[in-house]
C-alpha positions in Angstrom: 0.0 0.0 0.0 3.0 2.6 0.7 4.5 1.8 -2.7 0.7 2.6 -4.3 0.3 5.9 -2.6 4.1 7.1 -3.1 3.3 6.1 -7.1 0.5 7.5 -7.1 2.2 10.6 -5.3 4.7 10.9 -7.7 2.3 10.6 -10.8 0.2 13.3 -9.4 3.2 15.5 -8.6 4.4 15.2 -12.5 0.8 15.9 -13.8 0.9 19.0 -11.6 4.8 19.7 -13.6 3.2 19.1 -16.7 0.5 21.4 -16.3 2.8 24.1 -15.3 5.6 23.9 -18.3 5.6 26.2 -21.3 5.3 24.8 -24.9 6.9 25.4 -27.7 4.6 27.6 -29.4 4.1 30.1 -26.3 7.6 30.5 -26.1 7.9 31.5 -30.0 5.1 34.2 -29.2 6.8 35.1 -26.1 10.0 36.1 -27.7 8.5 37.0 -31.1 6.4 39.9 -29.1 10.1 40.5 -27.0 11.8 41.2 -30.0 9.1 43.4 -31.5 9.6 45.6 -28.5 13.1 46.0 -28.6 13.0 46.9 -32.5 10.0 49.5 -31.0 11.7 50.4 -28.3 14.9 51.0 -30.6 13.5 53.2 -33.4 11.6 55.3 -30.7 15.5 56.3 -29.6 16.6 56.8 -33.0 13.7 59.1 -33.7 14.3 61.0 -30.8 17.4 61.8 -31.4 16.9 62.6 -34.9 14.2 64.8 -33.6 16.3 66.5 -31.0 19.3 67.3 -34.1 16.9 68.9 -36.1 15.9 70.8 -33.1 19.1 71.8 -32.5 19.4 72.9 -36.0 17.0 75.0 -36.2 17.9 76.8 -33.7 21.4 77.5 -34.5 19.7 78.9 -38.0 17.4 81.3 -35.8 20.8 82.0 -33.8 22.8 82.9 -37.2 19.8 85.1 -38.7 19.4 87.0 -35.1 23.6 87.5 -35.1 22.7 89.3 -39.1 19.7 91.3 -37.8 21.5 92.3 -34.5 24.1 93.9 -36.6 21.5 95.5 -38.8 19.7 97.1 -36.3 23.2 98.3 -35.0 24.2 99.7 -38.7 23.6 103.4 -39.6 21.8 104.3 -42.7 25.1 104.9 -44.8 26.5 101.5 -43.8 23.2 99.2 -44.5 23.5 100.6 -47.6 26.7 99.6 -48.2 27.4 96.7 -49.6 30.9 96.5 -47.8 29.4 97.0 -44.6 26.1 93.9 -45.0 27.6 91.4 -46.6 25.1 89.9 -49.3 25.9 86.3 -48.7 27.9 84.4 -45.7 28.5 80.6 -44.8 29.0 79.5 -41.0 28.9 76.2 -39.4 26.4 74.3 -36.9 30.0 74.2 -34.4 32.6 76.3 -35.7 35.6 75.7 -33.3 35.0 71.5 -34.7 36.3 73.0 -37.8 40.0 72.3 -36.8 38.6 68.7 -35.7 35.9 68.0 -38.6 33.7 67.7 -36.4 31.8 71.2 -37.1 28.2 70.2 -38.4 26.2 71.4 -40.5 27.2 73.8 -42.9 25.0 76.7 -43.1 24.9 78.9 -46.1 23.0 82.4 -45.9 22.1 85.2 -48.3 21.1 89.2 -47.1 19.0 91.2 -49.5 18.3 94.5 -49.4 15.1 96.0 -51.2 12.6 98.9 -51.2 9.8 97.6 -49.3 6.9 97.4 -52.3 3.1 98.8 -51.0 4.7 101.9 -48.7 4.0 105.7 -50.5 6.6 106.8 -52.6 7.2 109.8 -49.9 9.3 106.6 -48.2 10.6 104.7 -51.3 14.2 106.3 -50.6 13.6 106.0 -46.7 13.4 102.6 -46.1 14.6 99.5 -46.6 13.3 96.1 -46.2 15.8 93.1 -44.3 16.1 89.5 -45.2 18.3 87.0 -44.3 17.4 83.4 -45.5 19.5 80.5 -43.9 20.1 77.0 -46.5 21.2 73.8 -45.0 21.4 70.2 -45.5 21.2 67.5 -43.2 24.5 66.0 -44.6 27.4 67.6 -44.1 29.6 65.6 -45.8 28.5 65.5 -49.2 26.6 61.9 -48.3 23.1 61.1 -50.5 19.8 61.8 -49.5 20.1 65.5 -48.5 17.4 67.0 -47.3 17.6 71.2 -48.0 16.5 73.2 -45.2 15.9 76.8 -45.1 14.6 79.3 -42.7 13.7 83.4 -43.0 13.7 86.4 -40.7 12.8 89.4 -41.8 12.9 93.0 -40.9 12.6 96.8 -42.0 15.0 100.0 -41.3 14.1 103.2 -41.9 16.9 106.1 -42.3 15.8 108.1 -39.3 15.3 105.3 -37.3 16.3 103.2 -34.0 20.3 103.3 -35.1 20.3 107.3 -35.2 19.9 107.5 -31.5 22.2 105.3 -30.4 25.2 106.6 -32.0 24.5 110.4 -30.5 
């Protein structure tokens, strides 16, 4: 009778194993949906940082085209219209002290034109001036395919008995 019961024992403690193992199939799901969340969880990095460079891009473009109109607003009438004085076109980098290391960036190319503003009366035609400074970039610096062109504007007017008239008395 002891040898029944501990059989018996035995076969009910295996049925109890069996019952509690993982088959083949579960497992294949189980690490099928592991490694989908990994790629997931993967790509959601890579986007964020891809995110977070154009970011930064962006705003060392509205950094560059603040520098242009900072010096604009500082220019008197005779030097904004002189084309020694505004520059028509200039090129900086995303980092420019990586440019001894290669390690500067994006390269940023920008163009500043100077026009009479159009709709104003003619009474202001030789008076003012309209400001724009548009920023080009890619988002290969390296000459690698697949570039993508960016380009941002700012915009601003100056008038010959403006702001700059003061601050130079």
């Amino acid at each position: 009778m002891k040898v029944a019961r501990s059989i018996q024992a035995k076969r009910g403690a295996g049925a109890c194993r069996r019952t509690q193992a993982y088959t083949i199939a579960e497992v294949v799901v189980a690490v099928l949906l592991l490694g989908i969340m990994v790629v997931s969880l993967f790509a959601g990095f890579s986007s964020g940082f891809a995110i977070v460079q154009l970011a930064r891009e962006n705003l060392r473009a509205t950094q560059l085209m603040v520098q242009k109109m900072e010096a604009v607003r500082l220019y008197n009438w005779a030097e904004i219209t002189n084309s020694s004085y505004l520059k028509p076109s200039f090129t900086d980098w995303y980092n420019p002290s990586g440019t001894n290391t290669h390690s500067e960036g994006a390269h940023y190319q920008g163009v500043v034109s100077l026009a009479a503003p159009a709709g104003i009366p003619s009474a202001y035609q030789n008076a003012m001036r309209g400001v724009t400074v548009t920023l080009y970039w890619t988002n290969y610096p390296h000459g690698e395919t697949d570039k993508i062109v960016r380009t941002r504007q700012m915009e601003t007017y100056v008038a010959h008995y403006g702001m700059q008239n003061y601050i130079y008395q």
